[in-house]
Steps between C-alpha positions, in 0.01 A plus 500: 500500500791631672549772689773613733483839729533658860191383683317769745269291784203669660169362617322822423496568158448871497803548740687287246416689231661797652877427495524175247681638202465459099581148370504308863270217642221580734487221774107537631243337716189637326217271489231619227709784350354802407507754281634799674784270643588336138480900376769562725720279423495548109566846543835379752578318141598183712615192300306242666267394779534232697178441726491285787126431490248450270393825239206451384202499674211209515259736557483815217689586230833728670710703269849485621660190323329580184651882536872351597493232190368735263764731603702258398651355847459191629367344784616183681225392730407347810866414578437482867494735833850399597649642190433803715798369764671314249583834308724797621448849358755548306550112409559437101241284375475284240169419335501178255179396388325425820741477759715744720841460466742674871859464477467222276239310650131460400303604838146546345298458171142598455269548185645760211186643381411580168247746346261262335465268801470798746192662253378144491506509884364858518175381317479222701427702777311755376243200437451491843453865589086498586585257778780735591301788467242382741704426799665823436147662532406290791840642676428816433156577615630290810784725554265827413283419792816497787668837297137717492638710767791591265294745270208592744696705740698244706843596390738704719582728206893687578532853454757589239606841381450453166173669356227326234206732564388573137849424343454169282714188647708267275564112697790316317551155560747261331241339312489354107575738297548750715799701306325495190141656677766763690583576144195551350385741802826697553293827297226484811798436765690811399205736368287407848754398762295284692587367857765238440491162731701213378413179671826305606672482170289722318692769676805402324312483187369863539886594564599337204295689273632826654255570749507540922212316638288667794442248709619128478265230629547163557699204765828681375646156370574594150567804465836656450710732802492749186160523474417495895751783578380663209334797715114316472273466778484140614256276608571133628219244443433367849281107560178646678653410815763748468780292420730691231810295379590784294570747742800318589686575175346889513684547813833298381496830246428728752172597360149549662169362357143489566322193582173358328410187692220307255427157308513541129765553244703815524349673184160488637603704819687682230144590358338555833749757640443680206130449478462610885729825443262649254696411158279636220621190270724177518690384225603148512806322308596157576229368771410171529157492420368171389539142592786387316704831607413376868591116410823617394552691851437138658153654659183295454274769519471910428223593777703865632533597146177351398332747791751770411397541172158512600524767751729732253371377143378830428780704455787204374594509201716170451810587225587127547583375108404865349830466251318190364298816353818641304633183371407546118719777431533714220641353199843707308294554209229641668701744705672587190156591359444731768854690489443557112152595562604774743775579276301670202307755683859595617661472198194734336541759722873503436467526149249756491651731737655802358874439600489169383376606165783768492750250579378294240514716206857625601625164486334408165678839369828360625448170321415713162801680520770236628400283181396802261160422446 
């Protein structure tokens, strides 16, 4: 292999995938990639990825270097952290076989992955997932006994303007799949126009697909200016102790925001706010919502959502893979069936209609006398 192209250098993936452009390398630091984050950057169309620590994960089965080499673009791996400082954005790269090739010089070389050994890999560790599965338990019930407070009335729950009371509520969160579920639910988006919160990037997402969110949740680290100053009520997610990093950049925009100090993952307050306003039903796309979802967020345990799902399991209705549903779709043959079926009732009426039947006859009469029959 051989590849040459503009390199683009970020330790965050997501932010990455933001400005790298079609048929350049992404330079990343992304240990156990995931799905979302390999989703992201086959839909920047980049040309290669170049990973400075390990991709696949010991411990359960992770999507994203499957996703990127079945896509079709390759993945040199492990090279090293200091390919981070090594590399420039900017720099042109040169990618032969294993090593890294700057300014004619080889400064790193790692493992180029390939799809059988990474599906080998992937089984490998999904042979281990009871053991996995248990200590994820263990932290969770650990965790749900410290975060009880967080659904039985020990949050300091913000005011916002925005009103739920008996108007159904639609959470989007830049989950798997999530385009394809907005898809399949865009006829209950426009025909009930439900509350609208996008959490972090969901609220680009929402925007995306032509629609203003409400209210936009979340620590305010990836989602866009666009969305933020797109007119929607905003509320920061806050540490319980009050600290809110992601003020600062609401106030470098000149915006204002509610705070929502509590543990957990920004979708579940998401759900709470919602739940606590008097939201006749929430809608879900994208949540995380079991344990390999919360794996690849790097957490070891779900106990927030896990007590958050209790408290509002009544009226959630989860849309998370709901296009799965509409995959099998109709075949030409069988639509063409259905055309020519609706077809002869109309063509029926036509012909028995009195004008038509006039018509008819006048044109047979001009036939007769053009050829003298």
């Amino acid at each position: 292999m051989n590849i040459r192209a503009i390199a683009r250098v970020d330790k965050r993936t997501k932010d990455l995938a933001k400005r790298i452009h079609a048929h350049e390398i992404a330079v990343i630091c992304h240990h156990e990639l995931d799905k979302v984050a390999a989703d992201s950057l086959v839909a920047a169309k980049v040309k290669a990825v170049i990973n400075a620590v390990p991709s696949l994960s010991d411990d359960y089965p992770n999507l994203g270097p499957v996703t990127l080499l079945e896509a079709g673009i390759p993945i040199l791996d492990a090279v090293g952290k200091d390919i981070m400082d090594k590399v420039t954005e900017g720099d042109e790269l040169e990618i032969r076989e294993n090593v890294v090739w700057h300014k004619g010089k080889s400064i790193s070389q790692g493992n180029l992955l390939n799809l059988s050994q990474v599906k080998e890999h992937m089984e490998c560790s999904r042979s281990k997932m009871d053991r996995v599965l248990s200590r994820f338990i263990h932290n969770t019930l650990d965790y749900a006994r410290n975060e009880i407070d967080f659904v039985c009335g020990g949050l300091s729950m913000p005011e916002v303007a925005t009103e739920f009371k008996d108007r159904h509520t639609l959470i989007v969160v830049r989950g798997h799949n999530y385009k394809e579920d907005l898809i399949a639910i865009k006829s209950y988006i426009d025909e009930v126009k439900p509350v609208l919160i996008g959490v972090d990037g969901g609220a680009d997402a929402l925007i995306e697909f032509g629609y203003t969110p409400d209210v936009i949740i979340g620590d305010m680290d990836s989602t866009t200016d666009k969305a933020l100053c797109s007119g929607a009520e905003l509320v920061v997610h806050a540490y319980p102790d009050g600290r809110a990093p992601g003020m600062e950049r609401i106030q470098e925009l000149g915006l204002t925001a509610k705070v929502f100090p509590a543990p957990g993952t920004s979708e579940d307050i998401a759900m709470m706010l919602a739940y606590e306003k008097g939201t006749q039903l929430i809608v879900a796309v994208g949540t995380h919502s079991n344990m390999l979802d919360f794996l690849e967020k790097g957490r070891k345990g779900m106990a927030s959502t896990f007590l958050v799902r209790m408290k509002v399991g009544d009226i959630l209705v989860d849309a998370k893979g709901v296009s799965q549903l509409y995959k099998n779709r109709l075949r030409m043959k069988y639509v063409g069936q259905i055309l020519l079926a609706g077809l002869v009732p109309l063509v029926v009426v036509i012909a028995i209609a009195p004008p038509t039947r006039e018509l008819f006859r006048l044109l047979v009469l001009n036939v007769r006398l053009i050829f003298g029959i």
